[in-house]
C-alpha positions in Angstrom: 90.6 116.3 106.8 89.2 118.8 108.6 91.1 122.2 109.8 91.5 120.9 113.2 94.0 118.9 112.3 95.8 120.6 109.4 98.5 122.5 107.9 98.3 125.3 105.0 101.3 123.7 103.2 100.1 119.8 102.8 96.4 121.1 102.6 97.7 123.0 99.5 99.2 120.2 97.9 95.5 118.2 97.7 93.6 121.3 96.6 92.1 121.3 93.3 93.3 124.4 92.3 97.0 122.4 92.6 95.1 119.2 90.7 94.2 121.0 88.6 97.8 122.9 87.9 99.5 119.8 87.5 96.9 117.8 85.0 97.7 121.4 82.8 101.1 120.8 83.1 101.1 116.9 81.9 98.7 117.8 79.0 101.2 120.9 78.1 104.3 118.9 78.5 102.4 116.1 76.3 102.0 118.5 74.1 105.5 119.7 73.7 106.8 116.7 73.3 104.6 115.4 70.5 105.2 118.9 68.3 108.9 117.5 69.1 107.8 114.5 67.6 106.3 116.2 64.6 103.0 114.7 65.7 101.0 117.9 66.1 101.6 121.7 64.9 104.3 123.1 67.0 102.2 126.1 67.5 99.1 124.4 68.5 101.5 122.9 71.7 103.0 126.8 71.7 99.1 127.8 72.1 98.6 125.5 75.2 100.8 127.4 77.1 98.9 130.5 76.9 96.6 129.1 80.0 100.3 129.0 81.5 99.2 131.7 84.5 95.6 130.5 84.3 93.7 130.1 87.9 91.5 127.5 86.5 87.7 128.2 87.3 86.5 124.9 89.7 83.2 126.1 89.8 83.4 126.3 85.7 84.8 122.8 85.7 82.3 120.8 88.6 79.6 122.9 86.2 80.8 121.0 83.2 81.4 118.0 85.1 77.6 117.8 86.5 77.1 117.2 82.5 79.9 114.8 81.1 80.4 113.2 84.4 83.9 113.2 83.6 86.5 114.9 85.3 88.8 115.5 83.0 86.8 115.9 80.1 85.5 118.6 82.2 89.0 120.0 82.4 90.0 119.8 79.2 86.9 121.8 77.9 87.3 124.6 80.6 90.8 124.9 78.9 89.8 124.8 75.8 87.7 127.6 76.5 90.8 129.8 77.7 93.3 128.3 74.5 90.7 128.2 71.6 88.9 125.3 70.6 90.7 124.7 67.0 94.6 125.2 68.9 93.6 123.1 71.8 92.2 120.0 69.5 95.6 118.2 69.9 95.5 118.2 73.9 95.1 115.0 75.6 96.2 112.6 71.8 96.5 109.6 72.6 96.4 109.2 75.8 93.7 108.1 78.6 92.3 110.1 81.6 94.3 107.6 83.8 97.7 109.1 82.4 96.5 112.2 83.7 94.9 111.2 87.2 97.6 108.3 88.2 100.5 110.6 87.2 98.9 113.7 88.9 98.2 111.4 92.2 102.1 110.8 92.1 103.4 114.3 91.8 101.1 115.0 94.9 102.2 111.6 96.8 105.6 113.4 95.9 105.4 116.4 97.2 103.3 115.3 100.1 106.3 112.6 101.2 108.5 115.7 100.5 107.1 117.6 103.5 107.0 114.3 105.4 110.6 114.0 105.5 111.7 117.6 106.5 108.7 116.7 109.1 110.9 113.3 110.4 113.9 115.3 109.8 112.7 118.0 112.0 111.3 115.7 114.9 114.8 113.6 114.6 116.7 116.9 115.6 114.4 117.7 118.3 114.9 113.8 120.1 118.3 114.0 119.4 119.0 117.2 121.1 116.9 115.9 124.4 118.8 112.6 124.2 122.4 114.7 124.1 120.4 116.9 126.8 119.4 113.5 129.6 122.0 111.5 128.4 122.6 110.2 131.9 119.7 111.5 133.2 119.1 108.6 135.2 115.2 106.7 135.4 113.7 103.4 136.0 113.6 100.7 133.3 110.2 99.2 133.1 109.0 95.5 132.1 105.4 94.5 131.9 105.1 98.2 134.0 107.0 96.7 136.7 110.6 98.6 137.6 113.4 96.5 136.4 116.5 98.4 136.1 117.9 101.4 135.9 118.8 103.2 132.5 118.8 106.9 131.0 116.0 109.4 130.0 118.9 110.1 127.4 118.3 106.3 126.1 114.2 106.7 126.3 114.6 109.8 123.6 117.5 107.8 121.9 115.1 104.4 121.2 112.7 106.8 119.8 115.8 108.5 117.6 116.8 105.1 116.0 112.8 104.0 115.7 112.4 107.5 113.6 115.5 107.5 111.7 114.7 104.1 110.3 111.2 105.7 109.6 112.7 108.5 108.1 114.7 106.1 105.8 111.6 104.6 105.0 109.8 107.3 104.2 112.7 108.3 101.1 111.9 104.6 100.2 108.0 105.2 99.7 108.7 108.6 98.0 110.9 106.9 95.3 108.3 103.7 95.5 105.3 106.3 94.2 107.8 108.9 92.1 106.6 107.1 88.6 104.6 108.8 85.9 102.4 107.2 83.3 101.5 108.5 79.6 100.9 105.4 77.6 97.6 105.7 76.5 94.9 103.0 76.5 95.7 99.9 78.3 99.5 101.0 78.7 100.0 99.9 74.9 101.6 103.2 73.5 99.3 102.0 70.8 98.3 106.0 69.8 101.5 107.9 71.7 104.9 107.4 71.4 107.1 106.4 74.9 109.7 109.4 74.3 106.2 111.4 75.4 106.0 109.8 78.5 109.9 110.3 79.3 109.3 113.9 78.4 106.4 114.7 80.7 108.1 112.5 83.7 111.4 114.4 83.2 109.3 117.6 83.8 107.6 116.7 86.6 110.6 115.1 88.6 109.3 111.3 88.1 110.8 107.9 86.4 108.7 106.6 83.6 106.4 103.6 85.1 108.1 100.6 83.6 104.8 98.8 83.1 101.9 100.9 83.7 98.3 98.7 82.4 96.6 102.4 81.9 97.2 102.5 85.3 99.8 103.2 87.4 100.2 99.6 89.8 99.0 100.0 93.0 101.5 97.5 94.7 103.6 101.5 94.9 100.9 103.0 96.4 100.5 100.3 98.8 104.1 100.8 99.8 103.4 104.4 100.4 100.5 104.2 102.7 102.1 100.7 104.5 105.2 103.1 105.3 102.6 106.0 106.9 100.9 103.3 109.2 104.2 102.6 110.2 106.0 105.9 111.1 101.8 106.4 112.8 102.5 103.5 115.0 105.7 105.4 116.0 104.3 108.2 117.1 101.6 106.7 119.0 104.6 104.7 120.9 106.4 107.7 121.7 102.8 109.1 123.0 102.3 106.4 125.0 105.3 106.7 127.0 105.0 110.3 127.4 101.0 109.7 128.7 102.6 107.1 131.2 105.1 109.2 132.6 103.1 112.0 132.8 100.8 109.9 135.3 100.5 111.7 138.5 101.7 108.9 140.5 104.4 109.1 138.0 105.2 112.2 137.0 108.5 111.7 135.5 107.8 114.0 132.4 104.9 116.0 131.4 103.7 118.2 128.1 104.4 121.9 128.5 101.2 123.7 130.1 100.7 127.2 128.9 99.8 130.3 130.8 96.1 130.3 130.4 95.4 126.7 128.9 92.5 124.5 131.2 92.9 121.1 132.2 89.2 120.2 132.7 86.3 121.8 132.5 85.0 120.3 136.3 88.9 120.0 137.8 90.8 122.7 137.5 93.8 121.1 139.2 94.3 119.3 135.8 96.7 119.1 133.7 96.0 116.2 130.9 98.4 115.0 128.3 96.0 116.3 125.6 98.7 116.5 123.1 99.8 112.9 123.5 96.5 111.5 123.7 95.3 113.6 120.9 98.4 112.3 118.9 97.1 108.5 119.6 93.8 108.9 118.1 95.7 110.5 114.6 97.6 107.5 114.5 94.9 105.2 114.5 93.8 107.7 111.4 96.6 107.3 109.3 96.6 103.0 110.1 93.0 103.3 108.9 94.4 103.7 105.2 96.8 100.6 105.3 94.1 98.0 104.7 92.4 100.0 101.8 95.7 100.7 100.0 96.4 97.0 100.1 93.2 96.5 98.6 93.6 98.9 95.8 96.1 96.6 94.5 93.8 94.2 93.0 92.3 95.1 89.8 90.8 94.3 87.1 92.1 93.5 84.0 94.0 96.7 82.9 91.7 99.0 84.1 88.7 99.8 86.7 88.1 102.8 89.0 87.2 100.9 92.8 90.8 102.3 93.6 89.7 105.7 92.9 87.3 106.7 95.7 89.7 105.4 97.8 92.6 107.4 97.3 90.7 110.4 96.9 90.1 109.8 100.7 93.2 109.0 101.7 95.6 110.6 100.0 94.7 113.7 101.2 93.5 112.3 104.7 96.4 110.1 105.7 99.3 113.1 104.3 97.8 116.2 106.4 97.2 113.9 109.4 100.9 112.7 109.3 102.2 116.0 108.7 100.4 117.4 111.5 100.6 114.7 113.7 104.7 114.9 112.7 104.9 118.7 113.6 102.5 118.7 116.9 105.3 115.7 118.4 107.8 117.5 117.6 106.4 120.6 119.5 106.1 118.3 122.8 109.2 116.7 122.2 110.8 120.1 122.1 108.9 121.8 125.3 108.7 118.0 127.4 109.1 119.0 130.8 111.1 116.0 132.6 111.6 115.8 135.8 114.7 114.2 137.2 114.4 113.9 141.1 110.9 112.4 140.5 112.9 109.7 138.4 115.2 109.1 141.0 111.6 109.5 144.2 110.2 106.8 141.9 113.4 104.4 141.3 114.0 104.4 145.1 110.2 103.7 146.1 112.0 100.1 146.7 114.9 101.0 147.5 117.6 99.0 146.3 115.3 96.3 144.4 116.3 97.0 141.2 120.1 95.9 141.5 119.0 92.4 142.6 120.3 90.9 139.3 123.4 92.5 139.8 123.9 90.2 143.3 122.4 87.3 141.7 125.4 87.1 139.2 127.4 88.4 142.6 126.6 85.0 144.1 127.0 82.5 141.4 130.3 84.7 140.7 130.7 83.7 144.3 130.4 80.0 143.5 126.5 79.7 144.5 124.2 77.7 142.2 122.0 80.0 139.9 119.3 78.0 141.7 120.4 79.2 145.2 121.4 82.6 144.3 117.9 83.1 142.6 116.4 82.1 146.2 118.3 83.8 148.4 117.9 87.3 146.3 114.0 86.4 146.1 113.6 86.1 149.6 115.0 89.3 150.3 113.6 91.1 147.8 110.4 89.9 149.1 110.8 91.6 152.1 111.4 94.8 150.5 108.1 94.4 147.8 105.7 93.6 151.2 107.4 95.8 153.9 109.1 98.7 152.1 112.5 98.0 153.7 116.0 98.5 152.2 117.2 95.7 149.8 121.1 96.3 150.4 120.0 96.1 154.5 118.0 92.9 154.1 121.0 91.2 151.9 123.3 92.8 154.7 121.7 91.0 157.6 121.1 87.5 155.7 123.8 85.2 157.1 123.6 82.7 153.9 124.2 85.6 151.3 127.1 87.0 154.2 128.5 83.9 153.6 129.5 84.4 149.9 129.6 88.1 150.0 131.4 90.5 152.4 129.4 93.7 153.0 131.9 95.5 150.9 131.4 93.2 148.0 127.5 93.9 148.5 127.6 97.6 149.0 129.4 97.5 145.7 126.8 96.0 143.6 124.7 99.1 144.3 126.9 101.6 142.2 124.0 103.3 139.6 127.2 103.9 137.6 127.5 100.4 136.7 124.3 101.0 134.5 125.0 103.6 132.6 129.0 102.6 131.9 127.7 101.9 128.2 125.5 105.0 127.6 128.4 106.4 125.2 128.4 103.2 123.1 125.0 103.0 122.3 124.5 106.5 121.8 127.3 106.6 118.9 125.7 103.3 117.3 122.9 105.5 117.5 123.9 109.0 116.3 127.1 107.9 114.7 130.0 109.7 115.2 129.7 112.9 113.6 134.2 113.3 113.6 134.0 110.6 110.6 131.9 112.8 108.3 133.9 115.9 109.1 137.0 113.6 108.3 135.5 112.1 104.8 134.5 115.9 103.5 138.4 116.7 104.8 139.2 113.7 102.6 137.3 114.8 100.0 138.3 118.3 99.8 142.3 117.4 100.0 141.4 114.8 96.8 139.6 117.5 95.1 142.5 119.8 95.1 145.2 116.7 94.5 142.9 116.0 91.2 143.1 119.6 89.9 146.9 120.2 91.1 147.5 117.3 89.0 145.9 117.9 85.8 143.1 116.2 86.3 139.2 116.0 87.0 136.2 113.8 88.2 132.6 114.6 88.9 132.5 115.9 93.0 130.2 112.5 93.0 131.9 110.2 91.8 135.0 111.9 94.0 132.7 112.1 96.9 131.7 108.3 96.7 135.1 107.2 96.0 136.9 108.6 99.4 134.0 107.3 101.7 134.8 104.3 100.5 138.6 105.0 101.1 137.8 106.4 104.3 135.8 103.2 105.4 138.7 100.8 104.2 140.9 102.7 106.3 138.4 102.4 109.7 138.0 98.7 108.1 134.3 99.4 108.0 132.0 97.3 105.7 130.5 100.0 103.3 127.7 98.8 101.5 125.9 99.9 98.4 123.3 100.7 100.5 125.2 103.0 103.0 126.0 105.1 99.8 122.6 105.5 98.4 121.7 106.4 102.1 124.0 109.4 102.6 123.7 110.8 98.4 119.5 110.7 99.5 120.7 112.3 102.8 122.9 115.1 101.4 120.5 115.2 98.7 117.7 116.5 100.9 119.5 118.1 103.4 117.3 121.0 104.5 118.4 124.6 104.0 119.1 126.6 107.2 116.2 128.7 108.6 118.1 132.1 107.8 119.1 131.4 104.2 115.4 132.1 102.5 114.9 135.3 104.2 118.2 136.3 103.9 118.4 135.7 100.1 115.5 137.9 99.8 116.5 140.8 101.5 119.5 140.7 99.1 117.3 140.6 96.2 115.6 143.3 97.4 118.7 145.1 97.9 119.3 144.9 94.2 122.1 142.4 94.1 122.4 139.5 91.6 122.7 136.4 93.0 124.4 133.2 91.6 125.7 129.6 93.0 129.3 128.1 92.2 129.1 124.6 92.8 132.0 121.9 92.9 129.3 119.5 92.4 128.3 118.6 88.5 124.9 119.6 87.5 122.2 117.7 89.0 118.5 116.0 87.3 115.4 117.6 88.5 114.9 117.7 90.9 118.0 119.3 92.4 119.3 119.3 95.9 118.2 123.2 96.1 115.2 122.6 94.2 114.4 120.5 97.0 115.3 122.7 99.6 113.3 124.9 98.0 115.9 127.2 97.7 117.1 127.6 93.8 114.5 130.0 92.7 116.2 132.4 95.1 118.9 132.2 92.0 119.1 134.2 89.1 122.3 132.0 88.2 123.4 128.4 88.5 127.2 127.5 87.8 129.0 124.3 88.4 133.0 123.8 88.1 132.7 121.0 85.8 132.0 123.7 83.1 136.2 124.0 83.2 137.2 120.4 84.9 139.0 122.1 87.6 137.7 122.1 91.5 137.3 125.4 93.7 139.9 127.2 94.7 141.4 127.3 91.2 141.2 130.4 89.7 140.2 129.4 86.7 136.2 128.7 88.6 136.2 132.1 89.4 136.9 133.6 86.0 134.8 131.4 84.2 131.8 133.1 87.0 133.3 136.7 86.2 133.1 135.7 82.2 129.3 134.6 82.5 128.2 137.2 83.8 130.5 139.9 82.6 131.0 141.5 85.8 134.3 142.5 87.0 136.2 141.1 90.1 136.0 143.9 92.4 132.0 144.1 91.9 131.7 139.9 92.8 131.6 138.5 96.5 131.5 135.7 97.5 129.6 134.4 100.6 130.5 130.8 102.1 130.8 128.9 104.9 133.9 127.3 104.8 137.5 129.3 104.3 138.7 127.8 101.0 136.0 129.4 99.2 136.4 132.8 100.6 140.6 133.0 100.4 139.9 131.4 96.8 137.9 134.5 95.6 139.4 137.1 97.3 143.0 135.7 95.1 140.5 136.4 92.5 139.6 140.0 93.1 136.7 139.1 95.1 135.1 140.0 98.3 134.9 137.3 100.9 131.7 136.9 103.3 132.3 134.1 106.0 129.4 132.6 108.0 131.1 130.9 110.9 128.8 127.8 110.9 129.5 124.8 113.7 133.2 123.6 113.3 134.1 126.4 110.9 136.1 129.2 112.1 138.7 132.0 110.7 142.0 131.0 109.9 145.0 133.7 111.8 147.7 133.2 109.2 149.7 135.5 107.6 149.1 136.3 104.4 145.9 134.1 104.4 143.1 136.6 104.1 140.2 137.0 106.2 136.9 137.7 105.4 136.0 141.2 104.5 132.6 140.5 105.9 131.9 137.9 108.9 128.6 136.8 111.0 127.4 133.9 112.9 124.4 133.3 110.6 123.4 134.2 107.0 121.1 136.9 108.1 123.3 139.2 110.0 125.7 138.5 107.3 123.2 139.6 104.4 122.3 143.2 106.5 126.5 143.9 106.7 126.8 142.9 102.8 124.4 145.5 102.1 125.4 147.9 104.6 128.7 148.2 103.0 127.5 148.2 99.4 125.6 151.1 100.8 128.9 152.5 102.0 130.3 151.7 98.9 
């Protein structure tokens, strides 16, 4: 793809510098595991990792490729050359180049979907907040192009909400469709490597083991994956589409933000083009070009060929960094969409009246007029209005046979725009949800965490956590489905960090301090919910409170913390966001730093403690942390 349309981060990911990483990392892991094995001299595996902070020399390895014609015999000699020919003559035994190229092409489809999610996640929050923003912003309903009736610019931006959440819940689909890994050797046999090899390299690299993998990796997954990025490309374009109709001049509803300095045409300069929009309808076409290609790739033959290979070469990297820019750039004019709400209203009244004629059609057979009847005598009006620009409610007014059902009261009343937007709030909270349920099942959840460990007893914060949403449901007698589970643990899972927490962790790094989580949740596989908010190597420590069965407040988690790191009280504070925490520690001996995020505030009681240290975001709070260790 070329720079145009690309970001650093994705464009990083499909590098072969990165390709190259990861191949060292499945022939190292490999390696590991088959010393484990006692298959190969422990320190010939030891010597492998000595290329461990190796930047592997492409020119060296296209050099040796121009000879072998083999990539990854290329690669393996170039690392040979940095580990020593007679420690590296275990690397790669028993298995095929395809273990390393189809489990390699995962890790990236990984990360890539990885970035694609925080992308939807990101454009979600953006539609939502314009939807909240024109919820009953009031604008002409369109069918076939022609005004029907009225609805919201709040619904237009929720449509597109519910169209990308699904895509988003796609999107975690595809990721776990294409998160497999592959060692098995020639023709997937395990003839000459042992399975527990393969569950040792996936298990490093955040993948399952492929159940079934004929020396390749199936490519029914991969199919999936790029099927699912035509998809959320079609959705985008859709959104486009609106936005390039509304922006229209005869129109002009809503428009893409023009900057101080940006040119509309080169001839006109009166112009101002939906660039972004249209430039966002020519990506999608892009990423749909992979779909049929992908599909293809799933026939091969016998266990093995390579016509899949050129192709994903192409379109891995293609189809990912289109999406992800594509992804970022709507969310950009989503975010700075001018809309314009009298035009809206100039536009809807261009007819004025017209687009309530149903509402008097159901008036007069209400009325006791035959449909047939009713649908004339509205026709005929509205006729008048379509060909002479007249007032609907006037023409209905002075017609003697629609008088004759309808008293002008009656009529007058039919033209409320109210009427229309009376179930706004309904569809909006099938659409958002209501966000006073979650708050109430994490109340839930906290009161049964501390009834468990008042009583003697413990279960993992999962297990807890699964258990009261489906109490929670039961009480709201909501059907709660397996699937409605596995949706919120993938949610919560990749829940994004806040945008001050990196830079804020690394000022108190740089500060000097030692920094450490405490956790009711039990310890999670890689990789972990921080891992993916790529947030846990701001760490030096990791604890959980399943280390002594007993949930946070007890002071027993904040003694086994103190033990660990043999530290005393008065040198440990802790920094949270929610109250228990903080009034937990400070019984401790702790300090207590508060961020007051949404819905969490101090709490006046006496005797309850407040924070030593408080802020509105984890930034401030990190500068007054070290401001008073400075103090101190």
């Amino acid at each position: 793809m070329i720079p145009r349309y690309s970001r650093p981060e994705m464009v990083k990911i499909w590098s072969p510098e990165t390709k190259f990483r990861i191949w060292y990392e499945i022939e190292a892991h490999a390696c590991d595991a088959m010393a484990d094995l006692g298959v190969i001299p422990r320190e010939n595996a030891d010597a492998v990792w000595k290329a461990r902070d190796v930047e592997f020399d492409t020119a060296r390895i296209d050099e040796i490729e121009a000879v072998t014609k083999h990539d990854v015999i290329a690669f393996l000699t170039h690392l040979a050359e940095h580990v020593g020919a007679d420690e590296a003559r275990f690397v790669h035994q028993g298995m095929t180049s395809s273990d390393v190229l189809d489990t390699c092409f995962n890790v990236q489809l990984v990360r890539a979907a990885d970035i694609l999610i925080a992308d939807l996640e990101g454009l979600l929050a953006a539609l939502k907040t314009r939807a909240m923003e024109h919820k009953m912003t009031i604008r002409i309903g369109r069918s076939h192009g022609i005004h029907a009736e009225p609805t919201t610019m709040g619904l237009t931006f929720a449509r597109f909400y519910a169209e990308m959440d699904r895509n988003l819940t796609r999107m975690r689909s595809a990721r776990a469709e294409v998160a497999t890994g592959a060692i098995s050797g020639a023709v997937g046999t395990f003839a000459n490597i042992d399975p527990a090899v393969e569950t040792h390299v996936c298990e490093k690299l955040g993948l399952e083991p492929e159940p079934i993998s004929t020396q390749v990796i199936p490519r029914d997954r991969h199919a999936a994956f790029f099927a699912t990025l035509g998809v959320i490309a079609s959705s985008i374009e859709n959104i486009a589409t609106e936005i390039r109709h509304m922006q229209r001049t005869e129109v002009l509803e809503a428009a893409e933000f023009f900057s101080m300095g940006q040119k509309g045409s080169s001839a006109m300069p009166h112009k101002k083009n939906p660039v972004l929009t249209e430039n966002l309808t020519g990506l999608a076409r892009l990423v749909r070009m992979a779909v049929i290609p992908a599909m293809e790739n799933v026939a091969l033959w016998h266990e093995r060929d390579i016509s899949h290979s050129s192709v994903e070469r192409n379109i891995g990297p293609d189809t990912t960094i289109t999406l992800d820019f594509a992804l970022s750039r709507l969310t950009g004019v989503i975010e700075k969409l001018l809309v314009y709400p009298e035009n809206m209203l100039e536009n809807m009244n261009k007819f004025p009246g017209l687009v309530m004629s149903q509402r008097v059609l159901l008036a007069l057979t209400q009325a006791g007029v035959s449909r047939e009847d009713a649908y004339r005598l509205v026709q005929r009006n509205a006729m008048k209005v379509w060909d002479h620009r007249t007032d609907f409610r006037e023409e209905l007014l002075a017609d003697e046979e629609v008088r004759a059902a309808l008293s002008e009261d009656e009529i007058n009343e039919k033209f409320d725009l109210g009427y229309h937007t009376k179930h706004v709030d309904t569809i909006f909270a099938r659409v958002f949800g209501d966000a006073s349920v979650l708050r109430e099942w994490f109340a839930e959840l906290i009161l049964y965490s501390q009834t468990m460990t008042l009583s003697g007893r413990y279960a993992p914060f999962g297990a807890l956590a699964e258990g009261v949403l489906r109490m929670v449901a039961d009480n709201k007698d909501v059907q709660l489905a397996d699937r409605d589970v596995d949706e919120l643990k993938s949610r919560i899972g990749a829940m994004p960090a806040y945008a001050d927490v990196k830079p804020a962790l690394a000022r108190l790094r740089e500060a000097g301090f030692t920094l450490a989580t405490l956790t009711n949740s039990a310890p999670a596989p890689a990789p972990t919910p921080m891992e993916k908010a790529g947030i846990a190597a701001c760490f030096d420590h990791h604890f959980s409170v399943a280390e002594v069965g007993k949930f946070k407040p007890h002071p027993d988690t904040y003694a086994m913390v103190q033990d660990r790191l043999s530290i005393a009280p008065a040198q440990l504070c802790m920094v949270a966001c929610h109250l228990w925490d903080t009034i937990g520690a400070q019984a401790a001996g702790w300090q207590g730093a508060f961020i007051r995020r949404p819905n969490n505030s101090v709490l006046h009681v006496p005797d309850a403690p407040l924070p030593d240290i408080t802020a509105d975001d984890l930034g401030t709070l990190a500068d007054r942390i070290i401001a008073a260790n400075s103090a101190g």
